[in-house]
Every structure is written in structure tokens, then in C-alpha cells.
PDB file with one MODEL, atoms N, CA, C and O in Angstrom:
MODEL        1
ATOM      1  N   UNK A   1     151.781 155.626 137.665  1.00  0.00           N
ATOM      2  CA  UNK A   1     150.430 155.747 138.187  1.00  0.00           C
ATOM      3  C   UNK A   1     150.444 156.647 139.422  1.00  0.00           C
ATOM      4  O   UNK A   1     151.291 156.413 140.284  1.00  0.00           O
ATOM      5  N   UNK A   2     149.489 157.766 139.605  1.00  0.00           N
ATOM      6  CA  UNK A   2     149.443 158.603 140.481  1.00  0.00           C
ATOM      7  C   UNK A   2     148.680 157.766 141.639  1.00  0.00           C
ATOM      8  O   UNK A   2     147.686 157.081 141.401  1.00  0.00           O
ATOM      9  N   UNK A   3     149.288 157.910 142.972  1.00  0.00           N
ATOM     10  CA  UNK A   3     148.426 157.981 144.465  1.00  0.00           C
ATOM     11  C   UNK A   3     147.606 158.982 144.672  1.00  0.00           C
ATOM     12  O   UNK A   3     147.938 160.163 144.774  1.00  0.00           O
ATOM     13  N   UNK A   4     145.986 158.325 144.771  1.00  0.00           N
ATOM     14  CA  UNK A   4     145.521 158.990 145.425  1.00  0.00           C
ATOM     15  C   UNK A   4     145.576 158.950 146.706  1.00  0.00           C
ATOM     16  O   UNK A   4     146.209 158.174 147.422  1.00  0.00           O
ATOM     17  N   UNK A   5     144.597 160.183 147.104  1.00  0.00           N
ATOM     18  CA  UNK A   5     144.704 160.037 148.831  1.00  0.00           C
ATOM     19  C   UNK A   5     143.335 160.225 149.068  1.00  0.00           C
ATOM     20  O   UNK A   5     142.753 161.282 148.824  1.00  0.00           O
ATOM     21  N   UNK A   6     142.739 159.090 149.599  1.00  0.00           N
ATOM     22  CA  UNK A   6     141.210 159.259 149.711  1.00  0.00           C
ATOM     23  C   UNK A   6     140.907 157.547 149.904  1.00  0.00           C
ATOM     24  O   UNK A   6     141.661 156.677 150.340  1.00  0.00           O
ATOM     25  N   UNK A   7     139.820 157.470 149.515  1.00  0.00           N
ATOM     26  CA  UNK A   7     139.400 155.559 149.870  1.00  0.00           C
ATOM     27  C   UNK A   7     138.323 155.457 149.280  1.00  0.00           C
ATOM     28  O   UNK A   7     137.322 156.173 149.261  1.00  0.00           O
ATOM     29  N   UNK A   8     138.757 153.898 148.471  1.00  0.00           N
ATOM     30  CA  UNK A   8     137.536 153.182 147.425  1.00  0.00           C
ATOM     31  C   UNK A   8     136.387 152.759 148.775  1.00  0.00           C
ATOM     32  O   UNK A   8     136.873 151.879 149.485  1.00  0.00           O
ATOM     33  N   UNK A   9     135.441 153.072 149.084  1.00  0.00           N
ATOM     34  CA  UNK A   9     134.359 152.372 150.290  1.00  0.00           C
ATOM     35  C   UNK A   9     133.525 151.308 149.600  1.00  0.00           C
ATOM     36  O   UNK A   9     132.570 150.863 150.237  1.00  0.00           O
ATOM     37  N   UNK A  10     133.792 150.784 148.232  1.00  0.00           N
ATOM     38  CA  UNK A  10     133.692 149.621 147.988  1.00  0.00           C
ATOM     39  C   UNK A  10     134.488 149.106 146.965  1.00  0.00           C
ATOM     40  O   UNK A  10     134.030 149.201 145.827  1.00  0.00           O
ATOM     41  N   UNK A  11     135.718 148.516 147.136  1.00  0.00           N
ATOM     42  CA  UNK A  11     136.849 148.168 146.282  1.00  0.00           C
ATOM     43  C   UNK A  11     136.299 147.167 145.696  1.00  0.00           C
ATOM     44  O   UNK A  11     135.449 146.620 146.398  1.00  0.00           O
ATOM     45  N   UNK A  12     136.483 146.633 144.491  1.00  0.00           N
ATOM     46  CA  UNK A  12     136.013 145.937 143.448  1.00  0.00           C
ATOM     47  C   UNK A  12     134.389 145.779 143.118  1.00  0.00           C
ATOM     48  O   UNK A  12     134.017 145.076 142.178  1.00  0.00           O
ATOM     49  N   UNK A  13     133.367 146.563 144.055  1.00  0.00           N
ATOM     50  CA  UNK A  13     132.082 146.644 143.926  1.00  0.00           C
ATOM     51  C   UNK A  13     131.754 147.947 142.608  1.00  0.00           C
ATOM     52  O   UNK A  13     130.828 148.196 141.837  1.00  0.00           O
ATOM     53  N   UNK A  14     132.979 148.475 142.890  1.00  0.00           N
ATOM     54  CA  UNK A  14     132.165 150.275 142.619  1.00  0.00           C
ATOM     55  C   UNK A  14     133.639 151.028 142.280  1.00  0.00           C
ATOM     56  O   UNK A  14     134.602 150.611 142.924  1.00  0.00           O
ATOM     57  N   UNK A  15     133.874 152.141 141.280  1.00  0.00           N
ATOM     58  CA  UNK A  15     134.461 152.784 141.189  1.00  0.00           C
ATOM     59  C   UNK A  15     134.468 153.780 142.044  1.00  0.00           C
ATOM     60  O   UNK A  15     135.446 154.528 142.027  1.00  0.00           O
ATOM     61  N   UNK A  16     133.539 153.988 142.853  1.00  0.00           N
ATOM     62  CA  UNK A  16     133.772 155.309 143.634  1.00  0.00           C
ATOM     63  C   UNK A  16     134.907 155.559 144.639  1.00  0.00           C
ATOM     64  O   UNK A  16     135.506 154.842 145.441  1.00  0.00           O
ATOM     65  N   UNK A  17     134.990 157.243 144.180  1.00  0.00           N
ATOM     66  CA  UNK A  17     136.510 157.130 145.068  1.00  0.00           C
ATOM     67  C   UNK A  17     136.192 158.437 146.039  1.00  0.00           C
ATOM     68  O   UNK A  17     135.679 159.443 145.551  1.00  0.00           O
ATOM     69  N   UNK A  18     136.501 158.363 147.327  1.00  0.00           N
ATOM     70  CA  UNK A  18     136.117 159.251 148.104  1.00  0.00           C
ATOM     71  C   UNK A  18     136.944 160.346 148.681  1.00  0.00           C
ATOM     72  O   UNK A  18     136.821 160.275 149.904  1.00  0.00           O
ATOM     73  N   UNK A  19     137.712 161.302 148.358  1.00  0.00           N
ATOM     74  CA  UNK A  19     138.087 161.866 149.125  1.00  0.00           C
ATOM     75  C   UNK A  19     137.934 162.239 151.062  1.00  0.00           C
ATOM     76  O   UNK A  19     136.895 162.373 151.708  1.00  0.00           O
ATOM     77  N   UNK A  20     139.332 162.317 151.532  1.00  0.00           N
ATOM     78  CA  UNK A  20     138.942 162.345 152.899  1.00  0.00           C
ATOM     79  C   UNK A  20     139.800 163.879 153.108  1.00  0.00           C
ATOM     80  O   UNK A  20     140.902 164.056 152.589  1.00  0.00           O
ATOM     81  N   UNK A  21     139.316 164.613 153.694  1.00  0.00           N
ATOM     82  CA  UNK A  21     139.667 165.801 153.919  1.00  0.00           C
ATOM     83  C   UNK A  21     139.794 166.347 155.733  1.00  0.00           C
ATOM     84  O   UNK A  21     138.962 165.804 156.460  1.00  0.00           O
ATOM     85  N   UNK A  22     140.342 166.913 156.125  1.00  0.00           N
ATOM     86  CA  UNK A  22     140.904 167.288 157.933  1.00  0.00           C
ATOM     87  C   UNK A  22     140.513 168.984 157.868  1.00  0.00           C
ATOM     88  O   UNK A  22     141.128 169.691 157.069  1.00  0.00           O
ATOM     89  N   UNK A  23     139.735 169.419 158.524  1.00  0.00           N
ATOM     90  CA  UNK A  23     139.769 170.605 158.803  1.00  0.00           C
ATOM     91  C   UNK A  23     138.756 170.865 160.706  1.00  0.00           C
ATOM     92  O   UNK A  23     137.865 170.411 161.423  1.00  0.00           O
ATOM     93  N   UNK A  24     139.675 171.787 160.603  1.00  0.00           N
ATOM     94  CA  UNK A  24     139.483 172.052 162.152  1.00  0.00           C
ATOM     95  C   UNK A  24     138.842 173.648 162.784  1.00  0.00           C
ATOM     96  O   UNK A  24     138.829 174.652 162.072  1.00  0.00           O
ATOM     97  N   UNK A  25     138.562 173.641 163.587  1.00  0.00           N
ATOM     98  CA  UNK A  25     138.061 174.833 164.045  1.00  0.00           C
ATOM     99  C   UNK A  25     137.250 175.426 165.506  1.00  0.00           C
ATOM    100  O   UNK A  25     136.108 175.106 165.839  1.00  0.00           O
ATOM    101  N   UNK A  26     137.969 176.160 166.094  1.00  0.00           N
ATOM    102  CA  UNK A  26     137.327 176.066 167.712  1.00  0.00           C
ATOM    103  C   UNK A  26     136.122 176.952 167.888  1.00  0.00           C
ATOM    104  O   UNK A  26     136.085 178.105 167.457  1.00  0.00           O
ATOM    105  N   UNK A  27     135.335 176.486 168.408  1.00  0.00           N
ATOM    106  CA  UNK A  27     133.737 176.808 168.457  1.00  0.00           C
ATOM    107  C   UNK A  27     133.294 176.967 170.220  1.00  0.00           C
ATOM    108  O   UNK A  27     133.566 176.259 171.190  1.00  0.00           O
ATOM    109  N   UNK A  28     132.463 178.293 170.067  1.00  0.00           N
ATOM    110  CA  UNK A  28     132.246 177.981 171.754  1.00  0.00           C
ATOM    111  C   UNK A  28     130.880 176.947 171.997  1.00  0.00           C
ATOM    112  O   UNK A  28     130.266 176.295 171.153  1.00  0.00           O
ATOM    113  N   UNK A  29     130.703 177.032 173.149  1.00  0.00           N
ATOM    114  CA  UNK A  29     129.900 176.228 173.402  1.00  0.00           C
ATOM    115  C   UNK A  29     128.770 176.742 173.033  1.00  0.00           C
ATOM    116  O   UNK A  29     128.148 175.728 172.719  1.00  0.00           O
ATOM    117  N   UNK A  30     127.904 177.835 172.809  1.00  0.00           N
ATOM    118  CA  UNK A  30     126.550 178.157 172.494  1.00  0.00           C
ATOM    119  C   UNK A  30     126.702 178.220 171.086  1.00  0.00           C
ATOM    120  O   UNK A  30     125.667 178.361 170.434  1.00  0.00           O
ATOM    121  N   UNK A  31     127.862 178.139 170.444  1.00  0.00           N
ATOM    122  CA  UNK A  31     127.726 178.035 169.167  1.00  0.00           C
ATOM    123  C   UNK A  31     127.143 176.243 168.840  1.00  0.00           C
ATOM    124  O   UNK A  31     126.098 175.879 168.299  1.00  0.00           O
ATOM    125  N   UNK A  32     128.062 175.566 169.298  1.00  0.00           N
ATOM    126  CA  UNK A  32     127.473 174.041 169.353  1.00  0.00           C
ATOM    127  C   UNK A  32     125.841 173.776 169.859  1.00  0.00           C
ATOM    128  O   UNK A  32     125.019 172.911 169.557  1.00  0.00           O
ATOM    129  N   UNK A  33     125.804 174.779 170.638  1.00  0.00           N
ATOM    130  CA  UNK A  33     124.051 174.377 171.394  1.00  0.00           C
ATOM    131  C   UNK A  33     123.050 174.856 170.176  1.00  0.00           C
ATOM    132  O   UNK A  33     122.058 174.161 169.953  1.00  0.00           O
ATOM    133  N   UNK A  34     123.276 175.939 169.448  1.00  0.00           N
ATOM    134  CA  UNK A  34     122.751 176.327 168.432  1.00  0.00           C
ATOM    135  C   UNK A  34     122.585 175.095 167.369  1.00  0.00           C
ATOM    136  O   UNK A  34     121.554 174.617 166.896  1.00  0.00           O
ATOM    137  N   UNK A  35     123.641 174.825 167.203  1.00  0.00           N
ATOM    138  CA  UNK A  35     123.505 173.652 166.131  1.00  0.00           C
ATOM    139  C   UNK A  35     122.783 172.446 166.241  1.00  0.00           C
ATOM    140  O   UNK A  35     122.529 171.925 165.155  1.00  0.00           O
ATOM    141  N   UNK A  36     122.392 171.872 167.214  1.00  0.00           N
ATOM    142  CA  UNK A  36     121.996 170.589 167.661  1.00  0.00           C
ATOM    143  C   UNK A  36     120.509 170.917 167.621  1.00  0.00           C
ATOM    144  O   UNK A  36     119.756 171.800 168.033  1.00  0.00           O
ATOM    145  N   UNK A  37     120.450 169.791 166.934  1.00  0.00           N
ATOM    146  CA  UNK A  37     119.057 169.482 166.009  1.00  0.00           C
ATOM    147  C   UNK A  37     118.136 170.289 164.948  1.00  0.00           C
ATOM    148  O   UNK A  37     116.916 170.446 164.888  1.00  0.00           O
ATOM    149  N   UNK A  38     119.314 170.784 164.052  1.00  0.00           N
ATOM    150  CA  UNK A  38     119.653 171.735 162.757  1.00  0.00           C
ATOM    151  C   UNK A  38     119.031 170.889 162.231  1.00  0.00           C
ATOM    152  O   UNK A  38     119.241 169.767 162.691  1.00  0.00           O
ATOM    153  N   UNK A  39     118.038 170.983 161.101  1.00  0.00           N
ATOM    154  CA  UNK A  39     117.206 170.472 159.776  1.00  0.00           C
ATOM    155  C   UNK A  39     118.256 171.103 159.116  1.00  0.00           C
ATOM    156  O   UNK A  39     118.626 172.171 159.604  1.00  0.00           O
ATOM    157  N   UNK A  40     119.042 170.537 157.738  1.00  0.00           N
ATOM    158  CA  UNK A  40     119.049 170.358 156.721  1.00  0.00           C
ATOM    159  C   UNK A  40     118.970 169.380 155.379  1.00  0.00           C
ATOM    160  O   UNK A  40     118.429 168.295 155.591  1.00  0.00           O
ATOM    161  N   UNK A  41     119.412 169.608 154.104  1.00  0.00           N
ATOM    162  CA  UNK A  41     119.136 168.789 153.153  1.00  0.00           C
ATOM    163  C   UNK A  41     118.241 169.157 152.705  1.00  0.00           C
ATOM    164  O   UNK A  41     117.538 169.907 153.382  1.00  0.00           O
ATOM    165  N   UNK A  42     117.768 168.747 151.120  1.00  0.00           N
ATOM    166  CA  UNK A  42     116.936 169.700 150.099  1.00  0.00           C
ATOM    167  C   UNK A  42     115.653 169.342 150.536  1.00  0.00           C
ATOM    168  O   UNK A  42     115.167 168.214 150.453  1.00  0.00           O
ATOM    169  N   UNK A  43     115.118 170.349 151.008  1.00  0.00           N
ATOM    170  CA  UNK A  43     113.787 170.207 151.727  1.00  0.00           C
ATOM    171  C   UNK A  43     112.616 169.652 150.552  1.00  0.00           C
ATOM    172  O   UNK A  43     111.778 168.762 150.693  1.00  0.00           O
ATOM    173  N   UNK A  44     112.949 170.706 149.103  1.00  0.00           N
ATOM    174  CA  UNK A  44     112.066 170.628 147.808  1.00  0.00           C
ATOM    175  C   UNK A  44     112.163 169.087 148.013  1.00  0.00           C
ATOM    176  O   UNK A  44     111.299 168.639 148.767  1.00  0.00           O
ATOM    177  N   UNK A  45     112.930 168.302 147.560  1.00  0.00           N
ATOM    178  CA  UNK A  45     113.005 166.338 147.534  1.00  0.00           C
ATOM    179  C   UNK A  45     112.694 166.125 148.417  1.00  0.00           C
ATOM    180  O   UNK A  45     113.174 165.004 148.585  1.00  0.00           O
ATOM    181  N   UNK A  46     111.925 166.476 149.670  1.00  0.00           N
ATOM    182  CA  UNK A  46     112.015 165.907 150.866  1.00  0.00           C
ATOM    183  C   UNK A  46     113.206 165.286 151.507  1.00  0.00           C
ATOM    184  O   UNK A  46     112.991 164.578 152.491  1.00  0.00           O
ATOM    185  N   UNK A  47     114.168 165.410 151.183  1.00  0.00           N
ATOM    186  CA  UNK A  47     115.179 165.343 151.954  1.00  0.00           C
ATOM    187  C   UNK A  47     115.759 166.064 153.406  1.00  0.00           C
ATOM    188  O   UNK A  47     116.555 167.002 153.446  1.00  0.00           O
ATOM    189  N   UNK A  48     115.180 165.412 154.510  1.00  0.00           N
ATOM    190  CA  UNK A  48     115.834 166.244 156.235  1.00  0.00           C
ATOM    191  C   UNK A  48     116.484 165.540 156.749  1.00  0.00           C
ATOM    192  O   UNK A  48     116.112 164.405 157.049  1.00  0.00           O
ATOM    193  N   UNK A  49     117.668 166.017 157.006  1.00  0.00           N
ATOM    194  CA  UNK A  49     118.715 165.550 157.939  1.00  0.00           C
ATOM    195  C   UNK A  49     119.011 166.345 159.110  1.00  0.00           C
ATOM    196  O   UNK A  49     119.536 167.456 159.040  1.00  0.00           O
ATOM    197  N   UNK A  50     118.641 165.719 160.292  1.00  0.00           N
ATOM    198  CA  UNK A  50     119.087 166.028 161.504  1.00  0.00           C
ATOM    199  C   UNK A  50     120.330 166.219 161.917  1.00  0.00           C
ATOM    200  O   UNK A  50     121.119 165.274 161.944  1.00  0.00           O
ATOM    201  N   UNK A  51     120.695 167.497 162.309  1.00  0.00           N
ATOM    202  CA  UNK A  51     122.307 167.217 162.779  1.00  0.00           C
ATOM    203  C   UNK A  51     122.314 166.661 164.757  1.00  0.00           C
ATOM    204  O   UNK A  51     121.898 167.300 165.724  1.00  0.00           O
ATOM    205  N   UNK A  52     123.093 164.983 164.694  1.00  0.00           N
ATOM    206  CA  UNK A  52     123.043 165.210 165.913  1.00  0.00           C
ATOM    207  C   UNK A  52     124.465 165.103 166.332  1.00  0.00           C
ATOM    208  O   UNK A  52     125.303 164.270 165.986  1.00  0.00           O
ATOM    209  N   UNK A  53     124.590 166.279 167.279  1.00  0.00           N
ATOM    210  CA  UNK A  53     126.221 166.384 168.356  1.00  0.00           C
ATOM    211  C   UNK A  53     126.582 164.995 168.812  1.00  0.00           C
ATOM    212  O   UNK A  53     125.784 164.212 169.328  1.00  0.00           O
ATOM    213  N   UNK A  54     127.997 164.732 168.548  1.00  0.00           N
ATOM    214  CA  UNK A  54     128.661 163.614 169.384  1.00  0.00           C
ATOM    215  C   UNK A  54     129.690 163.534 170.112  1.00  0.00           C
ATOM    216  O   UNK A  54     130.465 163.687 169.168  1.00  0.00           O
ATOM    217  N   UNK A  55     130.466 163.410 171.112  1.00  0.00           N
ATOM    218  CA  UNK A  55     131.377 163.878 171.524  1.00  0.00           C
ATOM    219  C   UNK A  55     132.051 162.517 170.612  1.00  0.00           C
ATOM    220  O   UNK A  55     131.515 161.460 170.280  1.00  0.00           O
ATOM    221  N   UNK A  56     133.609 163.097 170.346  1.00  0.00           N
ATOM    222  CA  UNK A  56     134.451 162.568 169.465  1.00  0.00           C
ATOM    223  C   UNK A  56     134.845 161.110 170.014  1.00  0.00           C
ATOM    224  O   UNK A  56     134.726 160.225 169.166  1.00  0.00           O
ATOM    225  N   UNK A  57     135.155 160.827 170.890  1.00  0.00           N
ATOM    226  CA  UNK A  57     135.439 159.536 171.844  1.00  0.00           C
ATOM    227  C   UNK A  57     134.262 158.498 171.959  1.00  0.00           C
ATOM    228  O   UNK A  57     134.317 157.453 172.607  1.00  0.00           O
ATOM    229  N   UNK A  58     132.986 159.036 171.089  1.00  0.00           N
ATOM    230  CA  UNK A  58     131.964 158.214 171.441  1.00  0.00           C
ATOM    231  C   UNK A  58     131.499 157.947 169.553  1.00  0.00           C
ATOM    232  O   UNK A  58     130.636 157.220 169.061  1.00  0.00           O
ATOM    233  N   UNK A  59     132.156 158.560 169.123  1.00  0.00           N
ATOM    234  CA  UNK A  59     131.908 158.772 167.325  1.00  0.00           C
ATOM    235  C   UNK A  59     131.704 157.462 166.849  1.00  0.00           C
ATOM    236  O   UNK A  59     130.681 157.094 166.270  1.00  0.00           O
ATOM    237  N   UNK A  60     132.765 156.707 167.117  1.00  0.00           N
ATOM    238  CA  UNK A  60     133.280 155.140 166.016  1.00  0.00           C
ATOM    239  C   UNK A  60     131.871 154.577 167.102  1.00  0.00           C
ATOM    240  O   UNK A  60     130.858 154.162 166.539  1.00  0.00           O
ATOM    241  N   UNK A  61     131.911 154.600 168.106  1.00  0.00           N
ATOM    242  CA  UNK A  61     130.520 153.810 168.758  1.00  0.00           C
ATOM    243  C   UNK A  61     129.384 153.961 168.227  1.00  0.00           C
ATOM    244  O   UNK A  61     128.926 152.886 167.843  1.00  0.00           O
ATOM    245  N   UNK A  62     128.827 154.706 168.068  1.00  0.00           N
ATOM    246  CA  UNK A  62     127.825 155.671 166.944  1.00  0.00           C
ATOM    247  C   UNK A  62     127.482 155.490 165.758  1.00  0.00           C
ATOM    248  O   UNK A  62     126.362 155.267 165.299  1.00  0.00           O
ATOM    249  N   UNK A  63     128.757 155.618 165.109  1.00  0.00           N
ATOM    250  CA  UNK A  63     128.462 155.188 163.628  1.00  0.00           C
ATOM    251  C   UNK A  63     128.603 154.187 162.661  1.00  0.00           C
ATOM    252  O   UNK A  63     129.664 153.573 162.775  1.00  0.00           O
ATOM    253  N   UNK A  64     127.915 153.841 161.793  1.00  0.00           N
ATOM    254  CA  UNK A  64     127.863 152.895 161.212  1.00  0.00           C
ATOM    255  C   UNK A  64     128.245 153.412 160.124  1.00  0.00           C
ATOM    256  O   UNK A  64     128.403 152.386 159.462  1.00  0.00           O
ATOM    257  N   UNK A  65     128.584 154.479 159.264  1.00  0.00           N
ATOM    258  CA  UNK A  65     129.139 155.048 158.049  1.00  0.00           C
ATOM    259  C   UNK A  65     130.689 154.850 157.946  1.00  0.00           C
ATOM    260  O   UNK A  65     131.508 155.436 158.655  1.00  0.00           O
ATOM    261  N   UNK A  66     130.946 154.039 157.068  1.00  0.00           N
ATOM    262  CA  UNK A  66     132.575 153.735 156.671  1.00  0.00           C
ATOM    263  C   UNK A  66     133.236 154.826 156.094  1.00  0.00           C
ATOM    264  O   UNK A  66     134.392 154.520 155.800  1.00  0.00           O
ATOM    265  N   UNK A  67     133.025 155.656 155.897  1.00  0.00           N
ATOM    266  CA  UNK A  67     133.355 157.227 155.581  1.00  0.00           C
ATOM    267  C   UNK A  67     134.258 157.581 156.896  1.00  0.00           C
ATOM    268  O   UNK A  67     135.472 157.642 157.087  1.00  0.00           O
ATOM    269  N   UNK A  68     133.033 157.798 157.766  1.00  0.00           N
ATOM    270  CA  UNK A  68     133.287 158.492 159.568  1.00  0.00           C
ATOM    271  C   UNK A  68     134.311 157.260 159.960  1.00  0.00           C
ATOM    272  O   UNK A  68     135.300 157.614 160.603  1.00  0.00           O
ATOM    273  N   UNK A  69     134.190 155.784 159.636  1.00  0.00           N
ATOM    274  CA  UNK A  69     135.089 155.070 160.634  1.00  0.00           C
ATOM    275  C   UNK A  69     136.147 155.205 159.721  1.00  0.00           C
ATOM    276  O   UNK A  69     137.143 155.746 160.201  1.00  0.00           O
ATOM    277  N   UNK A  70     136.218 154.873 158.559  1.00  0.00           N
ATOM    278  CA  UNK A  70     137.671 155.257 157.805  1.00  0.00           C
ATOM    279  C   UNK A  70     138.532 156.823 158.538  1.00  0.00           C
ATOM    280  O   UNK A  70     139.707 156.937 158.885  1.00  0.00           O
ATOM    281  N   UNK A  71     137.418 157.852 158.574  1.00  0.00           N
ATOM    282  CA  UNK A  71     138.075 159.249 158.769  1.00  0.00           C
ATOM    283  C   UNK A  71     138.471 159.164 160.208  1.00  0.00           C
ATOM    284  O   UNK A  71     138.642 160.323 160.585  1.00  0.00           O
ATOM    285  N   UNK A  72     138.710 158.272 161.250  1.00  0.00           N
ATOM    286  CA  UNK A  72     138.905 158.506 162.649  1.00  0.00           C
ATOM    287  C   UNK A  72     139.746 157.734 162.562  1.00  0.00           C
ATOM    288  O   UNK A  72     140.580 157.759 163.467  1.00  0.00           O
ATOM    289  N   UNK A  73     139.895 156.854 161.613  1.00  0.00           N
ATOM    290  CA  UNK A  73     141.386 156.184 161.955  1.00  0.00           C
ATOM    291  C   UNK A  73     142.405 156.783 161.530  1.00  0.00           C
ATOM    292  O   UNK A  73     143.476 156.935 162.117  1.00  0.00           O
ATOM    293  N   UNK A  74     141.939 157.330 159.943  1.00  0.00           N
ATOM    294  CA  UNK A  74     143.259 158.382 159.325  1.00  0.00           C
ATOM    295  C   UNK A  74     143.460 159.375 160.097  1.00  0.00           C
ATOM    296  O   UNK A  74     144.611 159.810 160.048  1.00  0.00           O
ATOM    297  N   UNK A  75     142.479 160.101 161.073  1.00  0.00           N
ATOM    298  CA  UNK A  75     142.974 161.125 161.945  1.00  0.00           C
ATOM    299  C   UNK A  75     143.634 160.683 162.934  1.00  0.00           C
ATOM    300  O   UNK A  75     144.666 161.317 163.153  1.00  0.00           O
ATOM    301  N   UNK A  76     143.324 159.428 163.936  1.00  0.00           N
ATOM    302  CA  UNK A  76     144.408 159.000 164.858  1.00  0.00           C
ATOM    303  C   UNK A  76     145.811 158.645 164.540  1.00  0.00           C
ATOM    304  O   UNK A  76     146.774 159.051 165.190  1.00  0.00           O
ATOM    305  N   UNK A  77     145.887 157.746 163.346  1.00  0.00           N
ATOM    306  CA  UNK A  77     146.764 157.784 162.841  1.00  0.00           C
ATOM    307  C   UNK A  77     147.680 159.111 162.406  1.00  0.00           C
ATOM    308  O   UNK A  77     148.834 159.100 162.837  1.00  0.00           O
ATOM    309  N   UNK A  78     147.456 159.741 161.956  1.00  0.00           N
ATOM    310  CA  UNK A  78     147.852 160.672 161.349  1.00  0.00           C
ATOM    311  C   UNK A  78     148.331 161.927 162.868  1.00  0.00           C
ATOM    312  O   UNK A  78     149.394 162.509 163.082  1.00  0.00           O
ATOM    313  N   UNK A  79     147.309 161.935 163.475  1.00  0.00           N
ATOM    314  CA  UNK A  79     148.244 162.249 165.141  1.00  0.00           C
ATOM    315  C   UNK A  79     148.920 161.876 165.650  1.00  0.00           C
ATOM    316  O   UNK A  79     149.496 162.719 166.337  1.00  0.00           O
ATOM    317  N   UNK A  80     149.470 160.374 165.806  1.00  0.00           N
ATOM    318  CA  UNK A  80     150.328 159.239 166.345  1.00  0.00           C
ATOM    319  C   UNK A  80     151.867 159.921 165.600  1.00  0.00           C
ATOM    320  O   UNK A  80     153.012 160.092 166.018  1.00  0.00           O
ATOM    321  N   UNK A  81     151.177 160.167 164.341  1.00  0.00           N
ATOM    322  CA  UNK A  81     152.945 160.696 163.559  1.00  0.00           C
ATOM    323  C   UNK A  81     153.146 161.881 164.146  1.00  0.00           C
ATOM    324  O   UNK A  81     154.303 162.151 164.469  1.00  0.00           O
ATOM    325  N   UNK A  82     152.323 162.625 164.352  1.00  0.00           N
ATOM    326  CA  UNK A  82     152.807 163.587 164.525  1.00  0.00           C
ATOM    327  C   UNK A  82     152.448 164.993 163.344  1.00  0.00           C
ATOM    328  O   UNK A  82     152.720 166.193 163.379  1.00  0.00           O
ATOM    329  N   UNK A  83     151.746 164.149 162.395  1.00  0.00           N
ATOM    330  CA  UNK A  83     151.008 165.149 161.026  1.00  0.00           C
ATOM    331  C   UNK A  83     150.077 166.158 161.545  1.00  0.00           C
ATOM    332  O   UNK A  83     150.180 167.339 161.212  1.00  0.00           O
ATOM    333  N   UNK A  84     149.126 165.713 162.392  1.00  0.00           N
ATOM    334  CA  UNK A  84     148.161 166.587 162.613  1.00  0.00           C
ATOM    335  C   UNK A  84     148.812 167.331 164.760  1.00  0.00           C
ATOM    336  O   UNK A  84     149.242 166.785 165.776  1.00  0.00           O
ATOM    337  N   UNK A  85     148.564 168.361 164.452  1.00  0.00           N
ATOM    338  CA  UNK A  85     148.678 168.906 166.095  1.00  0.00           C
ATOM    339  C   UNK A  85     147.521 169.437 166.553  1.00  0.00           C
ATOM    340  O   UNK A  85     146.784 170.145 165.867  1.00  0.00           O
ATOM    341  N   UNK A  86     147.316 169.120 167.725  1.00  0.00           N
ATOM    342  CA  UNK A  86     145.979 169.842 168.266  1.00  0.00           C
ATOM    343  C   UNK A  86     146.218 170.815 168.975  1.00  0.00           C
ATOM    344  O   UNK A  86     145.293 171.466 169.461  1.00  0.00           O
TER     345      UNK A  86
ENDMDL
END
């Protein structure tokens, strides 16, 4: 049986399987000011999503999506080894 690498966000509720993915990238600061409070999502469905900025240390406080708290532990973790370098 193959390992995946990703997470069931509801194990025995739901087959869904989520991939978790790490990518990085340095941005200046007016690039970030630009972004904050970006409309997207399919406007046709009425679908708008606000993008709002968080500083990273305040993230897991913030969110309530088991996605985002799963993905901040695999990233701390995964720094602690020594996998990821900043």
C-alpha cells in the first residue's frame, strides 16, 4: 500500500483526501499592500472572497480551517528537522 502525503480532514466521515503542498516566495511590501482586500472567486455564482493579510505568528489564532491548522504544524514541524530552510 502506497503513503500518501497529504491529510484525510475527516477520517472515517469522508473519503476526501487533501493534499498539503509548501511553496515560498519573497514579496515586497507594496506588493502585499496591493493585495489586501483583493475580491476573488467566481463572481458569475456569486461567489467573493476577501483576501485578508495575517502575519504568520498570529495565523493558528485566526483560523478556524483544519487545512491552515494542519498546514502550520507540518511546516513547523518540518523546520524543527531541518526539511524546510528559511
Amino acid at each position: 500500500m502506497a503513503i500518501e502525503r497529504g491529510m484525510y480532514p475527516s477520517v472515517g466521515g469522508c473519503d476526501e483526501f487533501i493534499r498539503l503542498l509548501y511553496y515560498s516566495k519573497q514579496v515586497t511590501p507594496d506588493y502585499l499592500h496591493d493585495l489586501k482586500g483583493k475580491a476573488t472567486g467566481n463572481i458569475e455564482e456569486g461567489e467573493v472572497i476577501t483576501l485578508d493579510l495575517i502575519p504568520y505568528n498570529d495565523l493558528w489564532k485566526r483560523s478556524t480551517d483544519s487545512k491552515t491548522l494542519a498546514s502550520i504544524l507540518l511546516y513547523e514541524k518540518l523546520k524543527m528537522e531541518g526539511k524546510i530552510k528559511e
